[in-house]
C-alpha positions, 0 to 999 in steps of 0.5 A, a space after each residue: 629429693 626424698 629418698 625411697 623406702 629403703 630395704 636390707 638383704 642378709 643373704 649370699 652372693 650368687 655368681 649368676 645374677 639370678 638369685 641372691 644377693 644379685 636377684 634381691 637388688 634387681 626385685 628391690 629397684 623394679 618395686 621402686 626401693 633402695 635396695 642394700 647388702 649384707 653379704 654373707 656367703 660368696 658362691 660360685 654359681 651358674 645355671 647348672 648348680 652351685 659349684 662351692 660356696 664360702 661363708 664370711 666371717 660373723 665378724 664382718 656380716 655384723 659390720 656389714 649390718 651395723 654400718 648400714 643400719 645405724 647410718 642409713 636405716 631399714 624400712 624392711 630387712 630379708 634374709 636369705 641364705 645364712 649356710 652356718 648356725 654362727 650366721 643364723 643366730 648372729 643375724 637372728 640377734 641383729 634383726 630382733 634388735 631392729 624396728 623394721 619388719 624382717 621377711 625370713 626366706 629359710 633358704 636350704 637348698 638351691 634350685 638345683 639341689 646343692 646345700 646351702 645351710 650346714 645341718 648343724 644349723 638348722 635347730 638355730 633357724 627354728 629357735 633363733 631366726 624364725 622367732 624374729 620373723 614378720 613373715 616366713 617364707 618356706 617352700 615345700 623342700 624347706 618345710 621337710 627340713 625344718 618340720 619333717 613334714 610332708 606336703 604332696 598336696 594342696 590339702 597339706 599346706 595348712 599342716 605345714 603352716 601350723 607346724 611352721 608358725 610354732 616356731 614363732 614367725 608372726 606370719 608364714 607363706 607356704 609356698 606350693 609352687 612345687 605342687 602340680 596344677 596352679 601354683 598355690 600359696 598359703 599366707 596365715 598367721 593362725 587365724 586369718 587365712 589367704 589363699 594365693 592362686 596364680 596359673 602355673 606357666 610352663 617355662 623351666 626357666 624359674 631360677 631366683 622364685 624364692 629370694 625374689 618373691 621374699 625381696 619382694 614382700 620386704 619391699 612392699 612392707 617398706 613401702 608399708 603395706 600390710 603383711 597379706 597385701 604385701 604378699 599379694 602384691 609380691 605373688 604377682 610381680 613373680 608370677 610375671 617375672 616367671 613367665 618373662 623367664 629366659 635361657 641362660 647358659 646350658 641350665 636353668 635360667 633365671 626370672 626376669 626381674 625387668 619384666 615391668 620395664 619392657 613394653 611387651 613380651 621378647 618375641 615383640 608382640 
C-alpha cells in the first residue's frame, strides 16, 4: 500500500492531549496524513494552565529531526513551541535545509497565558525561523511580541501582516480570532490577499486552535495544496473542531479534533 503523505511536527508535548504535539498528530491523522515528532519541551499541563515546562537538549531535538527525515522524508514540516533561542535557531537551520514547505506557528504564550518562549528568543524567531518559513502562523498576542504592534480591529491585520512579512516568511496568516464578531483571518504574502470569514461559535472550549490550525495548513501542503488552499482548507476543518469543543477537567477544554469521524453533533441529533 502506498503510504500517506507524511508531515513532521517540531513542537512541545502537551500533558492534556489538546495542543501540542498531541493536538498536531490527532489534525495530521483526521486530514488523512502520517503525522511524526519531534519533541522539544515536555509540559505539565492540563485545562487550567500550564503548571511547568522543561526543554530537551538541542542535541536530541537535531537527532529526533535527522532520524526521521533522512530515513522517512517530509512532504511538510510545523513548528510549534521552541521555549529557548538555542531550539529556535537549531530548528530554523534544520527546516531551511529541508525540501518541504515549513508552517511556522510562533507559539508565545498558552491559551491560558503562561510563557512559553524565554524573551531572550524572541529576536532569534525574527531573524532565524520566520526567514525559514512557507507560512507564518501569528495570532494577535504573537504579533504584540514579535513587532510591538497592536491590532483591536479588523482594519489592523493588514499592518500587522506587512510588519510580519519583513521578517521573510514567504506567506503570513494573521489570525483575528481574538477580535469580536467573526473570526476573521488574513492570508498575504505582499501582494495576493485572502480574507478568511468563518462565524464566531460561542463555546469557551477553544483550547489547541493555534497548533491545530498550523497541523492543519502542513497537512494540506503535504497533500499539495497551494498555500491559500491549504489555508482555506485549514480554516474549515477548525471552525468545526471549535464548535465540536468539549469540557474537560475544571478549565478549558480542547477542540474536537474527530469532529468529521462522528455522524453528528454529542447531543445525537
Amino acid at each position: 500500500m502506498t503510504a500517506p503523505p507524511r508531515v513532521l511536527t517540531v513542537a512541545g508535548s502537551d500533558s492534556g492531549g489538546g495542543a501540542g504535539i498531541q493536538a498536531d498528530l490527532k489534525t495530521m491523522l483526521a486530514l488523512g496524513t502520517h503525522g511524526m515528532s519531534v519533541v522539544t519541551a515536555v509540559t505539565a499541563q492540563n485545562s487550567l494552565g500550564v503548571q511547568g515546562f522543561w526543554e530537551l537538549p538541542v542535541e536530541a531535538v537535531r537527532a529526533q529531526y535527522r532520524s526521521v527525515v533522512d530515513d522517512i522524508g517530509v512532504q511538510a514540516v510545523k513548528t510549534g513551541m521552541l521555549a529557548s533561542a538555542a531550539l529556535v535557531e537549531t530548528v530554523a537551520e534544520l527546516i531551511a535545509g529541508t525540501d518541504a514547505p515549513s508552517v511556522v506557528d510562533p507559539v508565545g504564550v498558552s491559551k491560558h497565558g503562561d510563557s512559553l518562549l524565554a524573551a531572550s528568543a524572541l529576536d532569534s524567531v525574527r531573524t532565524k525561523l520566520l526567514p525559514a518559513a512557507t507560512v507564518a502562523t501569528p495570532n494577535l498576542d504573537e504579533v504584540a511580541q514579535l513587532t510591538g504592534i497592536e491590532v483591536d480591529s479588523e482594519d489592523g491585520l493588514r499592518r500587522a501582516a506587512d510588519a510580519v512579512l519583513a521578517y521573510g516568511p514567504r506567506w503570513v496568516l494573521i489570525k483575528g480570532g481574538h477580535l469580536r464578531g467573526d473570526a476573521v483571518d488574513l492570508l498575504t504574502d505582499g501582494s495576493e490577499e485572502h480574507v478568511l470569514r468563518a462565524p464566531r461559535h460561542d463555546n469557551r472550549h477553544t483550547h489547541g486552535t493555534g497548533c491545530t490550525l498550523a497541523s492543519a495548513i502542513a497537512s494540506q501542503l503535504a497533500k499539495g495544496q497551494s498555500v491559500p488552499e491549504a489555508v482555506t482548507a485549514a480554516k474549515e476543518y477548525v471552525t468545526g473542531a471549535i464548535a465540536e469543543g468539549f469540557a474537560l477537567g475544571g478549565g478549558i477544554g480542547p477542540v474536537d479534533h474527530g469532529w468529521r469521524f462522528r455522524a453528528g453533533p454529542r447531543d445525537g441529533r
